[in-house]
C-alpha positions in Angstrom: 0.0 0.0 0.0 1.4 3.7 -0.6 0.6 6.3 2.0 -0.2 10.5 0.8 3.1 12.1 -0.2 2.8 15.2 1.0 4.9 18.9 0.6 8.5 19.5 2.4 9.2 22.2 4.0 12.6 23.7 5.2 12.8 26.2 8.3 12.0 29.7 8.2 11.4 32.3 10.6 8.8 35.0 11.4 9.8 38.1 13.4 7.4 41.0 14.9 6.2 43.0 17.7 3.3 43.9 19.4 2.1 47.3 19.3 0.6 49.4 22.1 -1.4 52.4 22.4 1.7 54.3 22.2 1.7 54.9 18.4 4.7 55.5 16.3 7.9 56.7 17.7 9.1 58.8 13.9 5.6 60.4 13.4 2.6 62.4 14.9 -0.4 60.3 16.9 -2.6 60.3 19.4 -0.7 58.5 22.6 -2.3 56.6 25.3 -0.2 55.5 28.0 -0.6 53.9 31.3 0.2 56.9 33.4 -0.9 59.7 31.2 -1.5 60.9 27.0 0.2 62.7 24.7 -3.0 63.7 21.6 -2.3 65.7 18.4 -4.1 69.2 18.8 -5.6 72.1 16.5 -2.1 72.7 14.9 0.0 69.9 15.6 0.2 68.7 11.9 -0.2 72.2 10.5 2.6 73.6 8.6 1.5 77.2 9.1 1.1 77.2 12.5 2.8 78.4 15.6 5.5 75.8 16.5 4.7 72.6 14.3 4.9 69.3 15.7 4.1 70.7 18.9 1.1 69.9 21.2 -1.1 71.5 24.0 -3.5 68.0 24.3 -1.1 66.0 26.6 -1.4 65.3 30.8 0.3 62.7 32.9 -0.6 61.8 36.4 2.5 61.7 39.0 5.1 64.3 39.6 7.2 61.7 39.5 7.1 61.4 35.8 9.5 64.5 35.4 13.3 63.7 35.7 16.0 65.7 34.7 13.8 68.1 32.1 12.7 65.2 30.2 8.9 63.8 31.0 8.3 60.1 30.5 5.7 57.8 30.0 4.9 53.8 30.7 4.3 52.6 27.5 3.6 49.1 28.5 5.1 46.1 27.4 6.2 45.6 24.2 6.9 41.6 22.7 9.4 40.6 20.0 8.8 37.2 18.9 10.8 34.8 16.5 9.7 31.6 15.5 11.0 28.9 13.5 9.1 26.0 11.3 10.7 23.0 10.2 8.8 19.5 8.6 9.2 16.9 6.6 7.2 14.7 4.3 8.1 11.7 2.5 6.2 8.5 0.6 6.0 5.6 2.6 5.6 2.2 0.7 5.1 -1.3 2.3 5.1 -4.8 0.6 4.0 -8.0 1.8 4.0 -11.8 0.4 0.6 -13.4 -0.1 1.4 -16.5 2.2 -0.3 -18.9 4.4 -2.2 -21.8 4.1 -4.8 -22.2 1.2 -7.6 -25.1 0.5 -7.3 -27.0 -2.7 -9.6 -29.6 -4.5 -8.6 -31.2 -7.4 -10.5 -33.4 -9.5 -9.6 -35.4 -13.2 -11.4 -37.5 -15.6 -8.7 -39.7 -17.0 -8.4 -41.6 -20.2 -6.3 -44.4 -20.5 -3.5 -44.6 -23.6 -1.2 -47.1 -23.8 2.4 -47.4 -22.4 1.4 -46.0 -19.2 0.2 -42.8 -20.5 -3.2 -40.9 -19.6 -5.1 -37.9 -21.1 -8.1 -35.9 -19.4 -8.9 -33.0 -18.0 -8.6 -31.4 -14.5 -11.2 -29.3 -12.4 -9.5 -27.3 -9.6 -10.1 -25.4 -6.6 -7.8 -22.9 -4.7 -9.1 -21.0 -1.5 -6.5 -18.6 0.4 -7.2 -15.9 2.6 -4.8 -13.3 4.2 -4.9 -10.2 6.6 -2.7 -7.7 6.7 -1.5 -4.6 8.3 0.9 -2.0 9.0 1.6 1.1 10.5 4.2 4.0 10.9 4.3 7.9 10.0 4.9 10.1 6.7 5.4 13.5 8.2 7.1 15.4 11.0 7.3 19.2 11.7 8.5 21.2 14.7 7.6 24.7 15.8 9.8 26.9 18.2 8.7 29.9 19.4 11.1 33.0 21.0 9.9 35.5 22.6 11.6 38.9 24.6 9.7 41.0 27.1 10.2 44.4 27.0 9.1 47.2 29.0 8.7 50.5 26.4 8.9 54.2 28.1 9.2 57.2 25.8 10.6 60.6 27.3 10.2 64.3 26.3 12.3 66.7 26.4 11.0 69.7 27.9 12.8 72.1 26.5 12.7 74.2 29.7 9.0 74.0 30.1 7.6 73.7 33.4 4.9 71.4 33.1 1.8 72.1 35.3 1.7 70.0 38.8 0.0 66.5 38.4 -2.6 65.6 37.6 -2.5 67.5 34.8 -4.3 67.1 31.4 -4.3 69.7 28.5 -7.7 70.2 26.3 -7.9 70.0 22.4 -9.4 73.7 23.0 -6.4 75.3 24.8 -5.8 78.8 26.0 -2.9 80.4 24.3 -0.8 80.4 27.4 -0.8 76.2 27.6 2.5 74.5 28.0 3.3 73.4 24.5 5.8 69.4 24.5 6.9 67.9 21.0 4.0 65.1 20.0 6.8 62.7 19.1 9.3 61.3 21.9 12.5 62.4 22.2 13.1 58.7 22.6 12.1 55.3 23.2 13.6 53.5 25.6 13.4 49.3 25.6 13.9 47.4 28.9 14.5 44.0 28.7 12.0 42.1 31.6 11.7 37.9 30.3 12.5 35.5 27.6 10.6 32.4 26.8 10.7 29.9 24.5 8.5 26.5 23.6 8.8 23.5 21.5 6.1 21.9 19.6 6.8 18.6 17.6 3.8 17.4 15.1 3.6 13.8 13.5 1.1 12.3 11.7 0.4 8.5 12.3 -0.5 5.8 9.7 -2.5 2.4 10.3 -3.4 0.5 7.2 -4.7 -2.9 6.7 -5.6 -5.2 3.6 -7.8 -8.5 3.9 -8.2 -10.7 1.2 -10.1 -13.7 0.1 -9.5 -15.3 -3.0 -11.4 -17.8 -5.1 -9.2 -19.5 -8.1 -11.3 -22.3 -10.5 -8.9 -24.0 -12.9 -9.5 -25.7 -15.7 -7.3 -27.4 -18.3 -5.9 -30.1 -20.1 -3.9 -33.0 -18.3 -1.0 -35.4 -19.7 -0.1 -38.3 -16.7 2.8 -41.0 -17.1 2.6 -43.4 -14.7 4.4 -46.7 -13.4 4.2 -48.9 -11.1 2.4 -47.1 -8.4 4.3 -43.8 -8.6 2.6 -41.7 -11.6 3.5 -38.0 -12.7 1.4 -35.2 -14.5 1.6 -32.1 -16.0 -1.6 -29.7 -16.5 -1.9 -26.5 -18.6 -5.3 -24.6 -18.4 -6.9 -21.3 -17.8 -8.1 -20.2 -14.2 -10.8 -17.8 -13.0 -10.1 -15.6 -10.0 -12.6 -14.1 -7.9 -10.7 -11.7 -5.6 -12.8 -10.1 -2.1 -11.3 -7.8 -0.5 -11.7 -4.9 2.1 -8.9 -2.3 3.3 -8.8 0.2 5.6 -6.8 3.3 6.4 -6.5 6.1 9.5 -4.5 8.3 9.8 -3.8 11.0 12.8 -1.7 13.9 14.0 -0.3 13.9 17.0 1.4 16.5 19.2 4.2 16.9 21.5 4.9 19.4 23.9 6.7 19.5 27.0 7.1 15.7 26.9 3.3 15.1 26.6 1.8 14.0 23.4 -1.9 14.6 22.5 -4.0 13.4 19.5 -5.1 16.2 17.4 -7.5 15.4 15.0 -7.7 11.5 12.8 -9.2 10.9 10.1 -10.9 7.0 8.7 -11.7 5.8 5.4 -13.1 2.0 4.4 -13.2 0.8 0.7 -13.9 -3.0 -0.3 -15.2 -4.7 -3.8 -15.2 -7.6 -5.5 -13.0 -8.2 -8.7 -12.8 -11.0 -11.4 -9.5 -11.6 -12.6 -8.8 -14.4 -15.4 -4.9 -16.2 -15.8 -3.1 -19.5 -16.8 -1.8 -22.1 -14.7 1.1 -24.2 -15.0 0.6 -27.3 -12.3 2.8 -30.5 -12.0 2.0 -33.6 -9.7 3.6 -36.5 -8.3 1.2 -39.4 -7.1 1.9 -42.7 -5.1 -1.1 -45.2 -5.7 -1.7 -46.4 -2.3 -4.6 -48.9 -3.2 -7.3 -49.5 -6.9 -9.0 -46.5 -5.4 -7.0 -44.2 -2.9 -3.0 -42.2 -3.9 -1.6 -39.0 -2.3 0.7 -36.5 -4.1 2.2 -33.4 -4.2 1.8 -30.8 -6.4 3.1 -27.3 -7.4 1.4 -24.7 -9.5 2.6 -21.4 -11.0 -0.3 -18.8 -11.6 -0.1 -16.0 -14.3 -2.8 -13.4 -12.9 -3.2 -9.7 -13.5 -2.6 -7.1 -10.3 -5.6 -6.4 -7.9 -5.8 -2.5 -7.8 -7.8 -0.1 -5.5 -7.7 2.9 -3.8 -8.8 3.7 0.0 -9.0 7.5 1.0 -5.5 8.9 0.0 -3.6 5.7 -0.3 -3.7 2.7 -2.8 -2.9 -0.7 -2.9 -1.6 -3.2 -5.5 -1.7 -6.9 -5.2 0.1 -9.5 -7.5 -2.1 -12.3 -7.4 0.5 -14.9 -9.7 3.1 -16.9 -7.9 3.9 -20.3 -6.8 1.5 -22.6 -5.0 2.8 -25.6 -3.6 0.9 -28.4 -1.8 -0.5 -32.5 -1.1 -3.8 -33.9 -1.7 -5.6 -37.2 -1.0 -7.7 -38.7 -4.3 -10.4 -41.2 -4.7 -10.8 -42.8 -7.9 -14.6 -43.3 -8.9 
């Protein structure tokens, strides 16, 4: 049976950081931060205006905030994460002999010739049943996952303004005479606070199975020399295969983390039919005559037979239904 082949992928990695309230650190915004806001007001963004890039909307809440002419602000935590992917598929094939134990009957009706030599014909039976399965996996992946903690402030230099005492927060509709602080920081300052990281391996896993039950009807022509009471024979004829079969497949992906693996999702799929296959034969026999009515003898047989074909979900199965056949019988002789 042949199992999905499915894509390969090599590693790569995705980078990229949370944002906050805080906005841009190059450009105008609106600022929100934990202990206070920076807002773009009536002439922030206007060329023409007095002092550009300047803003009269802003308040923060703690005295505190206002260290060595600069004002600065929590912005929160800010997370940098890097992850890598990495998984691998490949096509997983499995072969198996058709061998056990099979019922035969044989029957011939047998003409007489002289010199020890018969002619007839031969009726034969074959029935042979097998059960198989397997199991394994056709994909792997792992994800790692990075990440850095950072606390974020952003300061303000005053430029010698003395900022109102806190609480203080300015108004979009100011009086002239409102302290006036850049809208962008002056700079933004990262703290590192914590670094994680995590593993996560995913496989997928296979089962697979394949039961068979097949009919062969022979029928041909037989030549037998025979002496004394040991007697050979050779047969050549055409045989009739009746092939029922079910197979199964399910499939499911597991994961691992932290030394724990869970089942994800699984999937099942059945298929089964009944095909009719025609072939040749090739059988030779070897008989001791152990009274007028009773002999055993051994026999083997070669079969020429097409391939049994079939699909079940995603995978398919071939089976070669030729091959040798070897065995003993009793006969009675009516």
């Amino acid at each position: 049976m042949v199992a999905p082949v499915r894509p390969l992928h090599s590693g790569y990695q995705q980078t990229g950081q949370e944002t906050s309230n805080a906005g841009p650190a190059t450009s105008v915004a609106d600022r929100r931060y934990r202990n206070g806001f920076v807002f773009i007001d009536d002439s922030t963004a206007t060329p023409g205006s007095f002092l550009p890039g300047t803003t009269a909307y802003w308040g923060y809440e703690d005295n505190s905030q206002v260290r060595s002419g600069d004002l600065e602000y929590d912005a929160g935590v800010y997370r940098d994460s890097r992850g890598s992917e990495d998984s691998a598929a490949y096509p997983r094939t499995w072969e198996s002999d058709l061998a056990g134990g099979a019922l035969a009957l044989h029957a011939e009706a047998i003409y007489e010739l002289p010199n020890g030599l018969r002619v007839g014909g031969s009726l034969g039976y074959l029935l042979m049943t097998q059960n198989i399965s397997r199991s394994g996996s056709t994909f792997s992946g792992s994800l790692k996952l990075n990440e850095r903690l950072f606390s974020v402030s952003d300061l303000y230099d005053l430029q010698g303004v003395v900022p109102p005492v806190a609480p203080y927060a300015g108004t979009f509709s100011h009086p002239g005479t409102a302290p006036l602080i850049d809208n962008i920081p002056s700079e933004r300052r990262y703290t590192r606070i914590a670094d994680a990281s995590q593993t996560v391996d995913f496989a997928n896993r296979i089962q697979q199975s394949f039961d068979l039950t097949l009919h062969t009807i022979s029928l041909g022509p037989v030549v037998e020399y025979q002496r004394g009471s040991l007697s050979a024979s050779v047969s050549l004829g055409l045989a009739l295969n009746v092939a029922a079969w079910d197979a199964g497949f399910r499939e499911s992906l597991q994961r691992t983390q932290g030394g724990r693996t869970t089942r994800q999702r699984s999937w099942q799929r059945s298929s089964s039919g009944t095909d009719l296959l025609s072939g040749f034969f090739l059988q030779g026999n070897i008989a001791w005559q152990l009274s007028e009515r009773w002999s055993v003898s051994a026999f083997g047989r070669w079969d020429w037979c097409g391939d049994l074909e079939g699909e079940v979900g995603p995978a398919e199965f071939s089976a070669d239904l030729g091959g040798a056949t070897v065995g003993g019988s009793v006969t009675i002789t009516f």
